[in-house]
PyMOL Python script that loads the backbone (N, CA, C, O; Angstrom):
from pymol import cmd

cmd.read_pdbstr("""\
ATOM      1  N   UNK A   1       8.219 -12.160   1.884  1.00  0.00           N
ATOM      2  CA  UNK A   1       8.979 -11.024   1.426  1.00  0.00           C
ATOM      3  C   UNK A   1       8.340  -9.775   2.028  1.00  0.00           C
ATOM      4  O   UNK A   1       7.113  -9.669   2.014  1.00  0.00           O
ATOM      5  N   UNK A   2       9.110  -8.826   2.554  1.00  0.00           N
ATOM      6  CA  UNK A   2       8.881  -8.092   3.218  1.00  0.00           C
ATOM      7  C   UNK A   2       9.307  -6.563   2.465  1.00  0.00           C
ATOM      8  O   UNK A   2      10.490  -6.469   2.139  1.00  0.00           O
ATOM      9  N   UNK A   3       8.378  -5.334   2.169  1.00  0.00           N
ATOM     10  CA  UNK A   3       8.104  -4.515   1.456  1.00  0.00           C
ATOM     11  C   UNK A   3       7.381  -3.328   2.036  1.00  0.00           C
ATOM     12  O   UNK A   3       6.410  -3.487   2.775  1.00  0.00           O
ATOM     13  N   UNK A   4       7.940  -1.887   1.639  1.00  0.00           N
ATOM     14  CA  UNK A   4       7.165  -1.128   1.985  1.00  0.00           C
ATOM     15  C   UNK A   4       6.917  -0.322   0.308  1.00  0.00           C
ATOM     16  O   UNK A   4       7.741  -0.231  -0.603  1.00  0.00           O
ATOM     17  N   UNK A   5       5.386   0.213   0.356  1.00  0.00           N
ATOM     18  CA  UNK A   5       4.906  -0.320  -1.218  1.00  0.00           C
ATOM     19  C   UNK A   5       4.175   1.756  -1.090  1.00  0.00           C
ATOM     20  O   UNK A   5       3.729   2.433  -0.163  1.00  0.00           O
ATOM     21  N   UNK A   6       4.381   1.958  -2.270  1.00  0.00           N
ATOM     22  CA  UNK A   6       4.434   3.028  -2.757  1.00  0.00           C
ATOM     23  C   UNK A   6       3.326   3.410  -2.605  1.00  0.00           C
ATOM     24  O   UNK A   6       2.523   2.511  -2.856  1.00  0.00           O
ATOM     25  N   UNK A   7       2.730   4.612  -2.217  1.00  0.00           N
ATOM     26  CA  UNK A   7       1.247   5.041  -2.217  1.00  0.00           C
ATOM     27  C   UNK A   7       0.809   5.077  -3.735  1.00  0.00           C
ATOM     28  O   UNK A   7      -0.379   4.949  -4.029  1.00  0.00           O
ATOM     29  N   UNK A   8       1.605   5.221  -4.517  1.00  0.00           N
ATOM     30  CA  UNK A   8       1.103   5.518  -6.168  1.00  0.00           C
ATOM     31  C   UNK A   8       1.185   3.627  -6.690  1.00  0.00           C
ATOM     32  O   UNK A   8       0.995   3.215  -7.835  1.00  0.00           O
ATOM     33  N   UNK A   9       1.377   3.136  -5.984  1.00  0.00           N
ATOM     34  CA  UNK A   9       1.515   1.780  -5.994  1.00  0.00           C
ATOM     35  C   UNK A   9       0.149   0.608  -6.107  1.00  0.00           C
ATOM     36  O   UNK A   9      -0.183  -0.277  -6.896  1.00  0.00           O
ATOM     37  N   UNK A  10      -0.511   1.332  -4.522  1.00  0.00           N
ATOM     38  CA  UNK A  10      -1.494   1.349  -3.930  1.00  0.00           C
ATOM     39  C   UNK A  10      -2.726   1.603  -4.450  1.00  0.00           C
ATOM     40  O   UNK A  10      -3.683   0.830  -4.489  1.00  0.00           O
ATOM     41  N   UNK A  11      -2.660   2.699  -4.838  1.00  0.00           N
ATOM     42  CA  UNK A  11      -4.302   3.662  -5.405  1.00  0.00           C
ATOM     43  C   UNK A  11      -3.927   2.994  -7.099  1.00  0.00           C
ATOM     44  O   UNK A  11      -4.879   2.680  -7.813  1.00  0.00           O
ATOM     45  N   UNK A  12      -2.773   2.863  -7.510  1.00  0.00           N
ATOM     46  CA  UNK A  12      -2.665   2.264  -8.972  1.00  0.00           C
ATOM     47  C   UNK A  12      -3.505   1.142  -9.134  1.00  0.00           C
ATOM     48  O   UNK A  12      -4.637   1.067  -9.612  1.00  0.00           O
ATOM     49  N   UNK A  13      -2.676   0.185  -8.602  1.00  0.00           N
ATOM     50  CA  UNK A  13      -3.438  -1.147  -8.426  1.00  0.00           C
ATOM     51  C   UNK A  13      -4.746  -2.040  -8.362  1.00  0.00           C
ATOM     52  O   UNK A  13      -5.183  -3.122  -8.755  1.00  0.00           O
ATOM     53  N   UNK A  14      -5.242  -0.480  -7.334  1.00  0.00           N
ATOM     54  CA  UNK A  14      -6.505  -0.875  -7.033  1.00  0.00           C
ATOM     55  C   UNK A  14      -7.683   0.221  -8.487  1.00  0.00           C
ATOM     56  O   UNK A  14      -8.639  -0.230  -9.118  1.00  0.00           O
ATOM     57  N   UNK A  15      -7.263   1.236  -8.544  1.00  0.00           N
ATOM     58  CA  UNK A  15      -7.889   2.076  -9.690  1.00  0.00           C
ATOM     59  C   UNK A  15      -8.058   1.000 -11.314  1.00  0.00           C
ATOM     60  O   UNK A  15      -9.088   1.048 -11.986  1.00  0.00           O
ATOM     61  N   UNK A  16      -6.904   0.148 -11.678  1.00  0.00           N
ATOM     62  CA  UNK A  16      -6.226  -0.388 -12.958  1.00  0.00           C
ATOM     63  C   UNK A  16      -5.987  -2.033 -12.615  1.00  0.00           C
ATOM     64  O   UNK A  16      -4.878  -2.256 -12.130  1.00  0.00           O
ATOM     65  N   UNK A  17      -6.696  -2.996 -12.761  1.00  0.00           N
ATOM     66  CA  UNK A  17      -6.670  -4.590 -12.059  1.00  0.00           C
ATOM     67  C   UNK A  17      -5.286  -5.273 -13.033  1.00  0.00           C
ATOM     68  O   UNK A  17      -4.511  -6.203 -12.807  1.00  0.00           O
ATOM     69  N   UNK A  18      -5.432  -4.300 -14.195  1.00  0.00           N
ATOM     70  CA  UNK A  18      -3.769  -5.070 -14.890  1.00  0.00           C
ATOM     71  C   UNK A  18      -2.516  -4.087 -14.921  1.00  0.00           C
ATOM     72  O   UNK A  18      -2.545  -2.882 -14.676  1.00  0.00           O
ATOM     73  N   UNK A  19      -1.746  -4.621 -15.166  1.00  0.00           N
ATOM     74  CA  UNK A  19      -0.097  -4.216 -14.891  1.00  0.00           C
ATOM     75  C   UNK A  19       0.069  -4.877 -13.379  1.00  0.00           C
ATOM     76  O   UNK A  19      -0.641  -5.464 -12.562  1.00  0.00           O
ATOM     77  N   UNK A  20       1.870  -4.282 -13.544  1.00  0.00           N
ATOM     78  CA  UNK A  20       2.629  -4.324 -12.253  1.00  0.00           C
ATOM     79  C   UNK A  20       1.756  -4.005 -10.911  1.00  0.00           C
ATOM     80  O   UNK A  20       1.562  -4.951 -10.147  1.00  0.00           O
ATOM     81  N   UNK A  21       1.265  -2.836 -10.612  1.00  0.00           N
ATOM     82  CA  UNK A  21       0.836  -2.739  -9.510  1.00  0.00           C
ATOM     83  C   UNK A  21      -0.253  -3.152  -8.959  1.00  0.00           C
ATOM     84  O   UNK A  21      -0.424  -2.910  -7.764  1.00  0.00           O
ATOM     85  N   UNK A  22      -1.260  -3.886  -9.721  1.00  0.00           N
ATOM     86  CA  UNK A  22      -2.244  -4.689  -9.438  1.00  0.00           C
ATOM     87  C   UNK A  22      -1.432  -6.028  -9.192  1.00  0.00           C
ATOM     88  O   UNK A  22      -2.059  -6.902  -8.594  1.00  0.00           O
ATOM     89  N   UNK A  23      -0.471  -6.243  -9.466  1.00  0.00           N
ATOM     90  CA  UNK A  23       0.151  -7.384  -9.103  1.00  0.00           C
ATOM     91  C   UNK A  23       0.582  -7.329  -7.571  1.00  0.00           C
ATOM     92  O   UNK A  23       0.326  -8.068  -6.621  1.00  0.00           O
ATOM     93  N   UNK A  24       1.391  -6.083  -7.710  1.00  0.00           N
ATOM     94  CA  UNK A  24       1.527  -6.003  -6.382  1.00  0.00           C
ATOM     95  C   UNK A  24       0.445  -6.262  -5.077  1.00  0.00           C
ATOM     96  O   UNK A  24       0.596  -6.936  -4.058  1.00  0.00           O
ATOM     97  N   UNK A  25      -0.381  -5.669  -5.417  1.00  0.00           N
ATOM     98  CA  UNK A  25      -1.895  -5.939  -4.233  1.00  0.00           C
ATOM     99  C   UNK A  25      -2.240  -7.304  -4.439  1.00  0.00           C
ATOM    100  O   UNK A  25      -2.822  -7.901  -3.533  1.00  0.00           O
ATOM    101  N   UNK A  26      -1.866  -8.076  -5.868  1.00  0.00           N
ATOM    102  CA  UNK A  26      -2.416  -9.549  -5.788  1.00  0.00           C
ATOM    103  C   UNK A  26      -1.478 -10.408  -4.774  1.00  0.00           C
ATOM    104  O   UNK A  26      -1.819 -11.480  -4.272  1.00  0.00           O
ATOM    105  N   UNK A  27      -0.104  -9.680  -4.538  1.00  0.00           N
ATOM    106  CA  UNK A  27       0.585 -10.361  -3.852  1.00  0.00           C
ATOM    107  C   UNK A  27       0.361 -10.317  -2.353  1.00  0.00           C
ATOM    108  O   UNK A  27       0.479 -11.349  -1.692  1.00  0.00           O
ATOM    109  N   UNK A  28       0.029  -9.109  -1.769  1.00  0.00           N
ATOM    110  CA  UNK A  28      -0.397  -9.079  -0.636  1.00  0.00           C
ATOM    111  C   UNK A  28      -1.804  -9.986  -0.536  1.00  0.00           C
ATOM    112  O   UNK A  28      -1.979 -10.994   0.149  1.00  0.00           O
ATOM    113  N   UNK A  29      -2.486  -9.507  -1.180  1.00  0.00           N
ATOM    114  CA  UNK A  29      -3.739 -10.575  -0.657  1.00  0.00           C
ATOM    115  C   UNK A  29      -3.215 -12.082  -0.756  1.00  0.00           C
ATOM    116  O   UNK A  29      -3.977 -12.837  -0.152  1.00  0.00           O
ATOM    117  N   UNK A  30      -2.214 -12.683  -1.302  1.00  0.00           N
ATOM    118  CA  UNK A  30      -1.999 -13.705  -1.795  1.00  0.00           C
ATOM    119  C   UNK A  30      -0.716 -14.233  -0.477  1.00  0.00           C
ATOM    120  O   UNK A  30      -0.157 -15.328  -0.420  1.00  0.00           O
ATOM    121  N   UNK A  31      -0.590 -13.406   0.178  1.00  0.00           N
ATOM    122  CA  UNK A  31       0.822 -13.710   1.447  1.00  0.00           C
ATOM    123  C   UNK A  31       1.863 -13.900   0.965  1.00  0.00           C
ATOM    124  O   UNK A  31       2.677 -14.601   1.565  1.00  0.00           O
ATOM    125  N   UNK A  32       2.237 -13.203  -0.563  1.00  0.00           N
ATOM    126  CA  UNK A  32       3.683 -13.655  -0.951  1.00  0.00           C
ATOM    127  C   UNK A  32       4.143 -12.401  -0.406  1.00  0.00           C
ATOM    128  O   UNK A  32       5.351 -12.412  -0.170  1.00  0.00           O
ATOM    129  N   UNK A  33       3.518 -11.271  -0.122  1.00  0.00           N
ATOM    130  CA  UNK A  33       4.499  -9.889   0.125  1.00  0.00           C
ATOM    131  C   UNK A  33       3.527  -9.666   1.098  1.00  0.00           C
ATOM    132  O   UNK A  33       2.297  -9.716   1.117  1.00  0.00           O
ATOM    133  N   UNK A  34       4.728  -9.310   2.192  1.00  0.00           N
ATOM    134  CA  UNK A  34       3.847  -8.358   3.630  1.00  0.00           C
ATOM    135  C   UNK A  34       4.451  -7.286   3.890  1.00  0.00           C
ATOM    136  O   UNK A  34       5.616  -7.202   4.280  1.00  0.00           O
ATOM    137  N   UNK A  35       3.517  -6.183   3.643  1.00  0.00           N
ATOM    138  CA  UNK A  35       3.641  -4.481   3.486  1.00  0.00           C
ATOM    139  C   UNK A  35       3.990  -4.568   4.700  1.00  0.00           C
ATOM    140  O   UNK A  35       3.749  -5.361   5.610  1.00  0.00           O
ATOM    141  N   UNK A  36       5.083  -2.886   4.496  1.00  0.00           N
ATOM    142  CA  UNK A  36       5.939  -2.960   5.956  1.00  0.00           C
ATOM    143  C   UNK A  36       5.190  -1.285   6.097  1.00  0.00           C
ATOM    144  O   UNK A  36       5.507  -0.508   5.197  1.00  0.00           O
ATOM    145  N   UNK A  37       4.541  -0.927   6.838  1.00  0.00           N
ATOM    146  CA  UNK A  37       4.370   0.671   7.033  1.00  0.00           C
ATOM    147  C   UNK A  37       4.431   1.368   8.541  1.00  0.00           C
ATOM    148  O   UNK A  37       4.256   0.706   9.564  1.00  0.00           O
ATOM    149  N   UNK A  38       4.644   2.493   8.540  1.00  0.00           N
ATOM    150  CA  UNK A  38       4.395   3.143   9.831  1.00  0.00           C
ATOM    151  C   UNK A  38       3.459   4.060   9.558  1.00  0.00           C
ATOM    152  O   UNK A  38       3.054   4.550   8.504  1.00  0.00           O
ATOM    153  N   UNK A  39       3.043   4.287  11.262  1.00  0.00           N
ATOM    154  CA  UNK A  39       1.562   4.943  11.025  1.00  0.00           C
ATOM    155  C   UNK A  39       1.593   6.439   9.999  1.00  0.00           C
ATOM    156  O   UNK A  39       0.573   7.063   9.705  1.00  0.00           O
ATOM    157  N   UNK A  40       2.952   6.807   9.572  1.00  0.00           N
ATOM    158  CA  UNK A  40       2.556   8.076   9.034  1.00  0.00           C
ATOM    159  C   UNK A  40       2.504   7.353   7.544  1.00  0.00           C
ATOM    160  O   UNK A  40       2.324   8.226   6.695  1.00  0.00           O
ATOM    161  N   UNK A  41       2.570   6.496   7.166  1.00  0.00           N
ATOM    162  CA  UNK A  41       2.528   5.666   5.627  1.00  0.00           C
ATOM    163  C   UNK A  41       1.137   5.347   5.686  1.00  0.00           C
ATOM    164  O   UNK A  41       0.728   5.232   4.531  1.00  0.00           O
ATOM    165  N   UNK A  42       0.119   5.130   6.621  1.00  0.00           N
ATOM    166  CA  UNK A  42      -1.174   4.078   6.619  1.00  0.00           C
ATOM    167  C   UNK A  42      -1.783   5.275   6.425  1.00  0.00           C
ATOM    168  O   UNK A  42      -2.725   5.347   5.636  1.00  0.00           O
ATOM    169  N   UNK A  43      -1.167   6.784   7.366  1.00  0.00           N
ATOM    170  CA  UNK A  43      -2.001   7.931   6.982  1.00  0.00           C
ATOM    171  C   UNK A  43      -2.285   8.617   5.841  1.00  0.00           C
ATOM    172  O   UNK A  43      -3.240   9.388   5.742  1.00  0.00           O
ATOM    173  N   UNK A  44      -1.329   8.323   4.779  1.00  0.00           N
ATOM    174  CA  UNK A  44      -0.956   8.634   3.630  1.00  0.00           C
ATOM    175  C   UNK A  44      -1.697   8.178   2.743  1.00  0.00           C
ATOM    176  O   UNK A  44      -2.056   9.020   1.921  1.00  0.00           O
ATOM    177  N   UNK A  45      -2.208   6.760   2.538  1.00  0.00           N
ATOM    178  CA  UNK A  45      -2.266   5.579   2.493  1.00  0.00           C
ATOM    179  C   UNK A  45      -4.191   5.840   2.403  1.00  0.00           C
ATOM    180  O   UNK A  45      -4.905   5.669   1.415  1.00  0.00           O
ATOM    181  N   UNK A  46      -4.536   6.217   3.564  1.00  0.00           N
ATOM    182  CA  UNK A  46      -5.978   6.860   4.260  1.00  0.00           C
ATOM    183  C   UNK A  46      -6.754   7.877   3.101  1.00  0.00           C
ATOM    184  O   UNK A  46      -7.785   7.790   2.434  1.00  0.00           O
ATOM    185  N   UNK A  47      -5.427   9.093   3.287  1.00  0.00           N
ATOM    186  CA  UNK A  47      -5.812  10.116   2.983  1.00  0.00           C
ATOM    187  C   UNK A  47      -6.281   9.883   0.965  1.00  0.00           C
ATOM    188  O   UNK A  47      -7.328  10.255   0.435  1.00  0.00           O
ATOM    189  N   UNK A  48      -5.052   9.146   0.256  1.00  0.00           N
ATOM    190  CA  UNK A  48      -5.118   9.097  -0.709  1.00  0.00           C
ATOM    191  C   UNK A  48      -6.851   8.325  -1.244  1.00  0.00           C
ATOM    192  O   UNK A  48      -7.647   8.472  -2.171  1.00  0.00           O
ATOM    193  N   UNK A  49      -6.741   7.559  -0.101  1.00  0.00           N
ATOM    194  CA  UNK A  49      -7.829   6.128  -1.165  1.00  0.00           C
ATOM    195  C   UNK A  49      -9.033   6.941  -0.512  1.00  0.00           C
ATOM    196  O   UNK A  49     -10.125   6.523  -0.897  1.00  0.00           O
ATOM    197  N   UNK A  50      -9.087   7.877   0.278  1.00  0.00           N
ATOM    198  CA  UNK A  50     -10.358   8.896   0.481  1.00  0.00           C
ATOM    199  C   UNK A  50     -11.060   9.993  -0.377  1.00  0.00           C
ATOM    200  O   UNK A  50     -12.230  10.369  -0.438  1.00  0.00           O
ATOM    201  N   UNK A  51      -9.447  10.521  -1.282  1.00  0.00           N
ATOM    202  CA  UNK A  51      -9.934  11.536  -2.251  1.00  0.00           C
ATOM    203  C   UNK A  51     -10.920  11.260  -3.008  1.00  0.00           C
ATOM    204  O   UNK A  51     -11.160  10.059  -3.131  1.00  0.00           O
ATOM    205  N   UNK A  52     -11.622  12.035  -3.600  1.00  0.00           N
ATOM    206  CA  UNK A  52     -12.755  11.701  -3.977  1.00  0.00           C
ATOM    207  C   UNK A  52     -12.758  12.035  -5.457  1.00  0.00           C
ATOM    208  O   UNK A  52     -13.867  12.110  -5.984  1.00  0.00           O
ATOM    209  N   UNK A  53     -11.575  12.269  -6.285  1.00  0.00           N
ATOM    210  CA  UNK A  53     -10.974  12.051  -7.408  1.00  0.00           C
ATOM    211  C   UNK A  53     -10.493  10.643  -8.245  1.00  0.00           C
ATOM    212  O   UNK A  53     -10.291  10.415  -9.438  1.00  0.00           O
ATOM    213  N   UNK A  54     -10.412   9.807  -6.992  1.00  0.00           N
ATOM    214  CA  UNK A  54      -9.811   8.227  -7.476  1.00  0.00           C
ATOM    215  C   UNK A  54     -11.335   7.676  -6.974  1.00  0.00           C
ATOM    216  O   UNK A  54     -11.285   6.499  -6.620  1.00  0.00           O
ATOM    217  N   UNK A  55     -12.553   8.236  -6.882  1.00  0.00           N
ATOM    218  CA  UNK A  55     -13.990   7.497  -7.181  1.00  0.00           C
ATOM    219  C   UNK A  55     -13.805   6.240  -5.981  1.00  0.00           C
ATOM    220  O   UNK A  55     -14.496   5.290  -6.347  1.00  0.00           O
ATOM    221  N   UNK A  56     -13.364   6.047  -5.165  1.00  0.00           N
ATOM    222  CA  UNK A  56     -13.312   4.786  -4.245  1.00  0.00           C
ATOM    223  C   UNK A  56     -14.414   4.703  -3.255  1.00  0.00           C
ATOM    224  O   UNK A  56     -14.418   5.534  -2.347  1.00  0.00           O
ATOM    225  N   UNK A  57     -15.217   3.931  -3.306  1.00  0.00           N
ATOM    226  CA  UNK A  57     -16.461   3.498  -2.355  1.00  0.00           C
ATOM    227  C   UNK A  57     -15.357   3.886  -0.852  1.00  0.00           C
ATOM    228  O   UNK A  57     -14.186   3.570  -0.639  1.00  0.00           O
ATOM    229  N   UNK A  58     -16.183   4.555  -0.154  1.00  0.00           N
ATOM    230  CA  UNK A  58     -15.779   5.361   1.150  1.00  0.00           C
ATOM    231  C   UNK A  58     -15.885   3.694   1.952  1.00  0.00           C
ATOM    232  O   UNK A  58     -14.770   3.268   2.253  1.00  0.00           O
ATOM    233  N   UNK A  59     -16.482   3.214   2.135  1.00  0.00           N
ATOM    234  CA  UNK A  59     -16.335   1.904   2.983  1.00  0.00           C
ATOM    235  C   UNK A  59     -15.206   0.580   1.996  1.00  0.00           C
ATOM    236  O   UNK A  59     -14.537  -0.283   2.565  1.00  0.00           O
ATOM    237  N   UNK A  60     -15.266   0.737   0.781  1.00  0.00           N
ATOM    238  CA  UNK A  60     -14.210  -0.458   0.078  1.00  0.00           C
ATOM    239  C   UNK A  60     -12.888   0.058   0.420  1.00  0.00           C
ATOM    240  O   UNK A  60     -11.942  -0.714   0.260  1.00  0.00           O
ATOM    241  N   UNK A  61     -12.578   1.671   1.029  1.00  0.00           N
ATOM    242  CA  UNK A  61     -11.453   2.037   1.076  1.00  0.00           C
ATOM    243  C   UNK A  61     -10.907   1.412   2.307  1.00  0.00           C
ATOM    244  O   UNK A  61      -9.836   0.808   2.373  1.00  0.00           O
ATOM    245  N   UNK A  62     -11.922   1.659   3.480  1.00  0.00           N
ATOM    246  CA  UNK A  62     -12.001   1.583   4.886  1.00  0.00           C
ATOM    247  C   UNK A  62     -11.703   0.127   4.927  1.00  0.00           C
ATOM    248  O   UNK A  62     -11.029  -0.396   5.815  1.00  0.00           O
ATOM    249  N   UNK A  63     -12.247  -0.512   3.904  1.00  0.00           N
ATOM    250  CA  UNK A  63     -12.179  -2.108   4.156  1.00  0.00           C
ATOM    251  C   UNK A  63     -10.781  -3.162   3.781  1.00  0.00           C
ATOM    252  O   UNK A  63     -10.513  -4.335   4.040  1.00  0.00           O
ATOM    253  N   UNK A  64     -10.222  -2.265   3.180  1.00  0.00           N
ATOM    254  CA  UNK A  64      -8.686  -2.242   1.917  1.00  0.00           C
ATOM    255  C   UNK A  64      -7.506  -2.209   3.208  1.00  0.00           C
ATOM    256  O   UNK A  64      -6.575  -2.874   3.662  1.00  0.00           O
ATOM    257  N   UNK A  65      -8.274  -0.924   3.438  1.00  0.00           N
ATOM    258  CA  UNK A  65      -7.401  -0.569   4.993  1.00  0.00           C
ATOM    259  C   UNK A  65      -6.614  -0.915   5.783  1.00  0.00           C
ATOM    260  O   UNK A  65      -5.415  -0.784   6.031  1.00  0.00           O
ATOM    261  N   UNK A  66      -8.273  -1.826   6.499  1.00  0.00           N
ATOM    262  CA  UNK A  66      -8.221  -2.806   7.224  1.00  0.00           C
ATOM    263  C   UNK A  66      -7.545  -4.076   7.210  1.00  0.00           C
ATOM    264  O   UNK A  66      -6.883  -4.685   8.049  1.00  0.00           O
ATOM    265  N   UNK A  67      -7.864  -4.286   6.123  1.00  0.00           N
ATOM    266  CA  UNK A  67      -7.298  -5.692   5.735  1.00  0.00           C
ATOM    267  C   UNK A  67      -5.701  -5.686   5.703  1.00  0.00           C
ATOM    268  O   UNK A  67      -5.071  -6.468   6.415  1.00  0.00           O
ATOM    269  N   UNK A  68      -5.044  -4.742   4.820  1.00  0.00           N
ATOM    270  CA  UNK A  68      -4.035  -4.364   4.749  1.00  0.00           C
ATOM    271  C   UNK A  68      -2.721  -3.959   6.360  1.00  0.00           C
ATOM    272  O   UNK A  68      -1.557  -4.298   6.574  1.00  0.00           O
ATOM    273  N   UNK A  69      -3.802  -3.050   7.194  1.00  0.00           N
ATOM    274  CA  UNK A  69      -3.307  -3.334   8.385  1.00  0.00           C
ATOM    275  C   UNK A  69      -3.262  -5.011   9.220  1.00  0.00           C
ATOM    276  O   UNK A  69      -2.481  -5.367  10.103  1.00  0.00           O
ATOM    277  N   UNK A  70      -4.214  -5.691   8.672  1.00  0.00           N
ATOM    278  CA  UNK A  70      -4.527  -6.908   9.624  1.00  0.00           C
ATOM    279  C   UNK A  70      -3.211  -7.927   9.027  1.00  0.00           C
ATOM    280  O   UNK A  70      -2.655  -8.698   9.809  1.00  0.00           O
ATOM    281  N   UNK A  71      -2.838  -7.849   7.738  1.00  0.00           N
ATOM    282  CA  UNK A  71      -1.735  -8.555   6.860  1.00  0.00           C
ATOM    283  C   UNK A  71      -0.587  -8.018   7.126  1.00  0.00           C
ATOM    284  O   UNK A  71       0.312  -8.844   7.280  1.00  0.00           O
ATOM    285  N   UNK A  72      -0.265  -6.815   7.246  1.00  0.00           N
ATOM    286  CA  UNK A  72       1.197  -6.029   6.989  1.00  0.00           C
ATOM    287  C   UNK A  72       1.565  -5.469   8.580  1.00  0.00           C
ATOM    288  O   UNK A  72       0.927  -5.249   9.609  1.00  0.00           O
ATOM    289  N   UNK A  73       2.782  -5.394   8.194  1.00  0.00           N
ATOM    290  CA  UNK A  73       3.617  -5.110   9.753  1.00  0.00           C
ATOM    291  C   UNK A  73       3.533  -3.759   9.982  1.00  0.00           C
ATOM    292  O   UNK A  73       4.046  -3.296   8.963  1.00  0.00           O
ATOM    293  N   UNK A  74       3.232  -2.893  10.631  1.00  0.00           N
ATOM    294  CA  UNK A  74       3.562  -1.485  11.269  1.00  0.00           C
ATOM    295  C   UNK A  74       4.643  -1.554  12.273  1.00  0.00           C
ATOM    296  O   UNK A  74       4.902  -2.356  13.170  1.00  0.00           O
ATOM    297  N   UNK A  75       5.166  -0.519  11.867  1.00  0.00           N
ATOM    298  CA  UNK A  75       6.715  -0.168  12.519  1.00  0.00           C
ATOM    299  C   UNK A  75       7.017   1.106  12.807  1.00  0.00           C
ATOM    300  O   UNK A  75       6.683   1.798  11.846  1.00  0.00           O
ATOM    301  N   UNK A  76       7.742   2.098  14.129  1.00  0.00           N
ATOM    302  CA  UNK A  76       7.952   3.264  14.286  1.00  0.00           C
ATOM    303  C   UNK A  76       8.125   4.017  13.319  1.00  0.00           C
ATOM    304  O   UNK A  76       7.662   5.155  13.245  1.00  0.00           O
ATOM    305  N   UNK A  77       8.727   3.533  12.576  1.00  0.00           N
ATOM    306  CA  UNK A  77       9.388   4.609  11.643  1.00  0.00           C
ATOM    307  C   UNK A  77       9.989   3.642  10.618  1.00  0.00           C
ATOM    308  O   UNK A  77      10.283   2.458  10.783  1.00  0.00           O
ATOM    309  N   UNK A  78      10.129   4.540   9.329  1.00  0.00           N
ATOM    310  CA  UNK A  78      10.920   3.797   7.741  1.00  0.00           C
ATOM    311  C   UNK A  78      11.922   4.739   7.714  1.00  0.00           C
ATOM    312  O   UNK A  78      11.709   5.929   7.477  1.00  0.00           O
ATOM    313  N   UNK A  79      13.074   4.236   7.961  1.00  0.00           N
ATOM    314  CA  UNK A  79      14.366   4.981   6.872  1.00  0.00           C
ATOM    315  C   UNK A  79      14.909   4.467   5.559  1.00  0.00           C
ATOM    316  O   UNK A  79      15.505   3.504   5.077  1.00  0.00           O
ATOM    317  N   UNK A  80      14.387   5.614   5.249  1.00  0.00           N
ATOM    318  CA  UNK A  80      15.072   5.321   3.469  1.00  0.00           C
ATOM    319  C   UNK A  80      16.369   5.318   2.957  1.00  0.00           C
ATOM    320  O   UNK A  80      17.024   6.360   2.923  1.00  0.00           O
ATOM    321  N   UNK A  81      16.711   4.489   2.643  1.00  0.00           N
ATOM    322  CA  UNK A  81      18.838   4.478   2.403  1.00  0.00           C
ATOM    323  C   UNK A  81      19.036   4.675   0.589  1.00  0.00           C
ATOM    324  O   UNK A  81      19.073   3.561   0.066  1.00  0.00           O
ATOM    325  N   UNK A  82      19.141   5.592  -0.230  1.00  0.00           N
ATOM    326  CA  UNK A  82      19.595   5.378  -1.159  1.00  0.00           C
ATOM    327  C   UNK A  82      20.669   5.332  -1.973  1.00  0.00           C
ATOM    328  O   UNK A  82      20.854   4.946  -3.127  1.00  0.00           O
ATOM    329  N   UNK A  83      21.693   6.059  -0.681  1.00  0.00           N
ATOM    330  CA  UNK A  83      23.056   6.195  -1.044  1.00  0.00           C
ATOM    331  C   UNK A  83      23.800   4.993  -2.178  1.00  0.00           C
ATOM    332  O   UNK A  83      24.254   5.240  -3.295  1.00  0.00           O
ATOM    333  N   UNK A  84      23.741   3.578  -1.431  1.00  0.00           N
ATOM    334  CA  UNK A  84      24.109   2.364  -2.213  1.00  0.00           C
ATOM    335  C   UNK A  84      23.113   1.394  -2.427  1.00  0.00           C
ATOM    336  O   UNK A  84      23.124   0.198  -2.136  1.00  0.00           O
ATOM    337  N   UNK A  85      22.212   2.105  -2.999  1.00  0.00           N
ATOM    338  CA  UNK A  85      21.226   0.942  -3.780  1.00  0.00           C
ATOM    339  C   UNK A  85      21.647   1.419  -5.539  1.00  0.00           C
ATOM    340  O   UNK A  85      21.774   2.606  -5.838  1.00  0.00           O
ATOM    341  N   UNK A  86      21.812   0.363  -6.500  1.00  0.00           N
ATOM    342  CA  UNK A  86      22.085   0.454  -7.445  1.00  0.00           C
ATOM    343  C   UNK A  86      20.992   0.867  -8.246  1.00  0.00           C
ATOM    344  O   UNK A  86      19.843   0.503  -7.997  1.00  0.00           O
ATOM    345  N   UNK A  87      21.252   1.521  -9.083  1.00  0.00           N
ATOM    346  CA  UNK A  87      20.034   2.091  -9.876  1.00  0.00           C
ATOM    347  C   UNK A  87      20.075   1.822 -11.850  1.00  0.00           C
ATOM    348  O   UNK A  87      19.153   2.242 -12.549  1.00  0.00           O
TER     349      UNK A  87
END
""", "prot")
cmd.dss("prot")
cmd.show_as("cartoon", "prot")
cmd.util.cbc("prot")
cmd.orient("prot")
């Protein structure tokens, strides 16, 4: 399953090991979901798990990263369609 996954998704998950969005990261490490991003999402992505407000070991971030790039697809660009997605 193929996903592009929310930066508040991301820093959630990893900040909070229960709920939804720790699920989500269990799924990526787990190969049921492969994050879809482009480089301006990984930058985003960078910038967030760097702040130094969400307390993240400067190398566990770097290493999250990594991994995350080595699992998930990068792509030019994401267009977002919300016109007919049901809500």
């Amino acid at each position: 399953m193929l996903a592009v996954v929310d930066t508040n998704v991301i820093v959630s998950g990893l900040l909070n090991k229960d709920g939804a969005p720790a699920r989500v990261i269990g799924m990526i490490a787990e190969g049921i979901l492969t994050p879809v991003f482009s480089f301006t999402i990984l930058a985003e992505y960078e910038d967030f798990l760097h702040r130094a407000k969400f307390h993240f070991e400067p190398s566990s971030a770097s290493k999250f990263l990594a991994d995350l790039k080595s699992v998930g697809m990068q792509i030019e660009h994401i267009a977002v369609i919300m016109d007919d997605m049901p809500i």
